[in-house]
C-alpha positions in Angstrom: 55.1 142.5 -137.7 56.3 146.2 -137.6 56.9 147.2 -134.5 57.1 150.8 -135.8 54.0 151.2 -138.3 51.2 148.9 -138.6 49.3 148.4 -141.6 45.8 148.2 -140.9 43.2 147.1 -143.2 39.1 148.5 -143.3 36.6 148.5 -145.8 35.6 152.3 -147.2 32.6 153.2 -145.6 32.5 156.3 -143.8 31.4 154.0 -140.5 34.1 151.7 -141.1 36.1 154.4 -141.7 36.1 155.9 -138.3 35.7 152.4 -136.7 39.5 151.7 -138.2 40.3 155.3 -136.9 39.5 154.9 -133.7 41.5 151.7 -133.2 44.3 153.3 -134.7 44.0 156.6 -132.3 44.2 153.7 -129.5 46.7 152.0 -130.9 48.6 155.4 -130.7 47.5 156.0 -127.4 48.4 153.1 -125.4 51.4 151.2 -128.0 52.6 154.2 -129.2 52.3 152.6 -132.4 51.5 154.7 -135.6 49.2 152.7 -138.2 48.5 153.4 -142.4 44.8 152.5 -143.4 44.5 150.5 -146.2 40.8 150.4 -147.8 39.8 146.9 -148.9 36.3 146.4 -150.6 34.5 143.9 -149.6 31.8 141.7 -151.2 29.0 143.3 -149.3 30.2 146.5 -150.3 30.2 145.6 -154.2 26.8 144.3 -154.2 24.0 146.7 -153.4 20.5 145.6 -155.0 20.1 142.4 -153.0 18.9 142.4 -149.5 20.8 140.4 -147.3 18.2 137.7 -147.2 18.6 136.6 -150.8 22.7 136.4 -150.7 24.2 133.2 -150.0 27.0 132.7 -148.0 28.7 134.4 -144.8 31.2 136.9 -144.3 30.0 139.6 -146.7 31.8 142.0 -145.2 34.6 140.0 -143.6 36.0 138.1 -146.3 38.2 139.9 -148.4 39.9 141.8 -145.1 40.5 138.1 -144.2 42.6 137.4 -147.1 44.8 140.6 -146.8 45.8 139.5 -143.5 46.7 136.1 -144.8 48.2 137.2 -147.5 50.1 139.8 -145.6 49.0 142.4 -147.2 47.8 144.3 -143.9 49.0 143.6 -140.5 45.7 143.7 -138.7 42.0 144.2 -139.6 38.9 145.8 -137.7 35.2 144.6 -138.5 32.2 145.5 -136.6 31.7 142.5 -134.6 28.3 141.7 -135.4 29.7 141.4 -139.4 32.0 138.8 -138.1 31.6 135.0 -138.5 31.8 133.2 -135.7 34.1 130.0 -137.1 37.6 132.0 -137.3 39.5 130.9 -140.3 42.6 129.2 -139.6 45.6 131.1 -139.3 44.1 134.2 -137.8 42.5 135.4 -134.4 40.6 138.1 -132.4 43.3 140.0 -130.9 41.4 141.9 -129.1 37.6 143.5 -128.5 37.4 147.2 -127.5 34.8 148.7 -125.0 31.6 148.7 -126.6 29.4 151.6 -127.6 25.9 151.8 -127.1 24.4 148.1 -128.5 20.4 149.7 -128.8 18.8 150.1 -132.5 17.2 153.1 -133.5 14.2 153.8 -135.2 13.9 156.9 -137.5 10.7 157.8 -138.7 9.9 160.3 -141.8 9.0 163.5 -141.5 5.3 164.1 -141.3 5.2 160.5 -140.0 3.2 160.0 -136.8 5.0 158.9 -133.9 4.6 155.7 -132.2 3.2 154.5 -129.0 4.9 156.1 -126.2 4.5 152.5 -124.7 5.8 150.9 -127.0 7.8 152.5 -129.7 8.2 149.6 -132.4 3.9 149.9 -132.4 3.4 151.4 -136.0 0.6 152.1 -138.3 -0.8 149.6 -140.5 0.8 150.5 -144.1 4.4 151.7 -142.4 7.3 151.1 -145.3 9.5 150.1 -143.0 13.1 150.1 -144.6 15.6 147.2 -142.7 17.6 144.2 -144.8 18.3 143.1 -141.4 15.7 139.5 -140.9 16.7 140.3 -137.3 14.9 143.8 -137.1 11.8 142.6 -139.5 11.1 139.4 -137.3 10.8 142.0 -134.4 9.3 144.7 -136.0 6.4 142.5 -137.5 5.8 140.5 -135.0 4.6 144.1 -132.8 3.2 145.9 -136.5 2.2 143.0 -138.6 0.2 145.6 -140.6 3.6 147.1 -142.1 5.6 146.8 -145.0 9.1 145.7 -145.1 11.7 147.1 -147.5 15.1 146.2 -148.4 17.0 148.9 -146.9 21.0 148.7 -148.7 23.7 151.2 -147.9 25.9 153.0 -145.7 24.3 154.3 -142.7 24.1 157.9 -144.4 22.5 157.0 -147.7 20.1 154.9 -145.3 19.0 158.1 -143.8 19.1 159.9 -147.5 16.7 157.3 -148.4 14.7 157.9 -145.7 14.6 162.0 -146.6 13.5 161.3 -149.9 10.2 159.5 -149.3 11.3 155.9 -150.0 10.7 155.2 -146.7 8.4 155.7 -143.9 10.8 155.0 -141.3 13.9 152.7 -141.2 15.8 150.7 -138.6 19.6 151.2 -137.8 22.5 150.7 -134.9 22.5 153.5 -132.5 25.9 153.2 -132.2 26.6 153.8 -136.2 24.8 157.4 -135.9 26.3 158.7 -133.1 30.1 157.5 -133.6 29.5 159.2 -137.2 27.7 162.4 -135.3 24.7 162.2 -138.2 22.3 165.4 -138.6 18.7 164.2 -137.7 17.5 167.5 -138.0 13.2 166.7 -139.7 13.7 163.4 -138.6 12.0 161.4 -135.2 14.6 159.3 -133.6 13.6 156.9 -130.7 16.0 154.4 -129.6 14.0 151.2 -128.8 14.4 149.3 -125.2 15.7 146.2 -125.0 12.3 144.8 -124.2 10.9 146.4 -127.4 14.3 145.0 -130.0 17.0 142.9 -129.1 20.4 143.9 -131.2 22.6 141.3 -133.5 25.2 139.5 -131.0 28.1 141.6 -130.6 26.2 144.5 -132.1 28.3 147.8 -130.7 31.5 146.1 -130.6 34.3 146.1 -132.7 37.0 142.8 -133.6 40.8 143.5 -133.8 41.7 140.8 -135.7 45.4 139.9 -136.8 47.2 136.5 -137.6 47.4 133.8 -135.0 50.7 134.5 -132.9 50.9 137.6 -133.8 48.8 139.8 -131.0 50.8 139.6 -127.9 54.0 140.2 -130.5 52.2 143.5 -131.6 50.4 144.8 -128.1 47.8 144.5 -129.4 45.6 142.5 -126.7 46.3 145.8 -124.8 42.7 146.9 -126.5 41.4 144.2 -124.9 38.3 144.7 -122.4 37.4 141.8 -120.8 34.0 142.7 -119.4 32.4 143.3 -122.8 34.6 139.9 -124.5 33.0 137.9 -121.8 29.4 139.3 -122.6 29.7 139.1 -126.8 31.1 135.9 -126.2 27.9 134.6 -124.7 26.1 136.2 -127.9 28.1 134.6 -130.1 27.5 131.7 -128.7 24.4 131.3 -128.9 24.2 132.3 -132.7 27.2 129.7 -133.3 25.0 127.0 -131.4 21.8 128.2 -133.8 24.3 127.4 -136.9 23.3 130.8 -138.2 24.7 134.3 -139.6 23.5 137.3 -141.7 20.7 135.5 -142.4 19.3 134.5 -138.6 16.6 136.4 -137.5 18.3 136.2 -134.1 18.3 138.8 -131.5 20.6 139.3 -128.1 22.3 140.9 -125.7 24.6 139.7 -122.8 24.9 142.2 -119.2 27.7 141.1 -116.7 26.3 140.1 -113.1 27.8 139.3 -109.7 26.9 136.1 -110.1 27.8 135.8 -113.9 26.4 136.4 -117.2 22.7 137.0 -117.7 21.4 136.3 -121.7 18.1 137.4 -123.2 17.7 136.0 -126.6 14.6 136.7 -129.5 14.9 134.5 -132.5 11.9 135.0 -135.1 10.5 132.7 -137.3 9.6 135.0 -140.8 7.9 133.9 -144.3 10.2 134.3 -147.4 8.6 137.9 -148.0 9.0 139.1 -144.9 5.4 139.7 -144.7 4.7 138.1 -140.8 6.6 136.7 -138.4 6.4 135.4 -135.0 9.1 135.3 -132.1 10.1 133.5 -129.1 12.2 135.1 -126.3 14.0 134.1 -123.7 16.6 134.6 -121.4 19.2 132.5 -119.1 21.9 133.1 -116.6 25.1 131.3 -115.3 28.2 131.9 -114.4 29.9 131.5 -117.8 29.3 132.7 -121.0 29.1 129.2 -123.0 26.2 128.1 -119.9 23.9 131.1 -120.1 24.7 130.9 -124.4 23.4 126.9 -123.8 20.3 127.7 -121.7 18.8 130.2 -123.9 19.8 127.6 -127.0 17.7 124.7 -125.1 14.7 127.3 -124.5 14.4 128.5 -128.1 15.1 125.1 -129.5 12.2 124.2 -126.9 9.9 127.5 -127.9 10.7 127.0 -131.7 11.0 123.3 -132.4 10.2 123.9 -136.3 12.9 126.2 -136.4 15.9 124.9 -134.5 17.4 122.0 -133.9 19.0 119.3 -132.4 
């Protein structure tokens, strides 16, 4: 690898964009490294009119960025974690994960919309068109509104919020962390961002994944990116989804905090009809003091909460 340029590969979006950016303004800052972006489309990006739900496979938008590092074409890639598969393909690893930004959802609702319970912000009218492709955000959002529609909701984060300008939606359901690293006008538009209580995120949602080939990210500094604190916590997240068997397509919600004593878990994991028109959820929650305990307690109390859904 280059010790004097790195070649780092991203797919186009303008969230992606700034994502690979970012890593490179680091990689700057602390290796003194410079970096060229190489844009590399992915299949997720080629295929807009599905929702996520009716694609098979994983690693929509992790694939092809795979290959160029195999195939040396780039030295390094970065993927929003939660886009990343948790069975690493052989020949490459995480070389790092980044501090994380803010892992909440937000809901954004239309103008002239009314706003939601002030208790409870995911409480909407019956007849909502809710726009979301994530199963994740419908389990949840049904299971407190089953009077709502839910929409297939494609598309960068800014023609998400387009769409949501021009009618098609009533409100729609995105990262919080998306909007503000891309500092997106919201000006006619009511933003709450939902407590944890209200929506769990995607594991790992908030992070980011330097990834590069195996051997190569103590040759290149990069595992000087590396925060601990936040690797321990995703790690328990991804975990838990790797023990569920699942990926895009699990309605499975959670988020890791660091304790004294260890790692504390709260998982949601719906169960959702092949329309999305109702769902139900169970949540729980665990603690240890490792991320692969607290990932297996929460595993053993959904698998005992849903016994239809998950299994042995």
């Amino acid at each position: 690898m280059s010790a004097q340029k790195l070649r780092l590969g991203t797919r186009g979006s303008d969230l992606a964009l700034w994502q690979a950016n970012h890593v490179a303004r680091m990689i700057g800052e602390r290796l003194g490294t410079g970096c060229t972006i190489e844009i590399i489309k992915t299949r997720g990006d080629r295929i807009q009119d599905v929702a996520f739900r009716k694609m098979e496979g994983k690693g929509f938008f992790t694939k092809e960025l795979q290959d160029a590092l195999l195939e040396r074409r780039v030295d390094l890639v970065v993927h929003s974690l939660k886009d990343l598969p948790t069975e690493e393909p052989p020949g490459l690893e995480v070389a790092s994960i980044p501090e994380r930004a803010n892992p909440a959802d937000l809901l954004l609702l239309g103008a002239g919309i009314e706003a939601p319970s002030a208790e409870d912000p995911l409480v909407l009218a019956d007849g909502t068109i809710l726009g979301t492709s994530s199963l994740r955000r419908a389990a949840q959002a049904l299971a407190r509104s089953p009077g709502i529609e839910i929409r297939a909701l494609r598309g960068n984060v800014p023609t998400r919020i387009r769409k949501l300008r021009e009618g098609g939606y009533d409100a729609i359901l995105l990262a919080a962390a998306g909007v503000t690293r891309l500092q997106l006008d919201l000006e006619g538009l009511v933003a709450h961002e939902l407590p944890f209580d209200s929506m769990l995120p995607a594991p790992g949602q908030g992070a980011l994944a330097v990834e590069t080939r195996a051997g190569e990210a103590e040759s290149s500094g990069l595992r000087e990116l590396h925060d601990p604190a936040v690797a321990r916590c995703v790690e328990a997240e991804r975990t838990l989804l790797a023990l569920l068997g699942g990926g895009c397509h699990l309605p499975l919600g959670c988020l890791a905090t660091e304790e004294e004593t260890g790692i504390r878990l709260q998982a949601v994991l719906g169960a959702i009809d092949d329309e999305a028109t109702s769902a139900t959820v169970a949540r729980v929650g665990g603690a240890a003091a490792d991320p692969a305990t607290a990932a297996r307690i929460c595993f053993e109390a959904l698998r005992l909460a849903l016994p239809g859904v998950v299994g042995q």
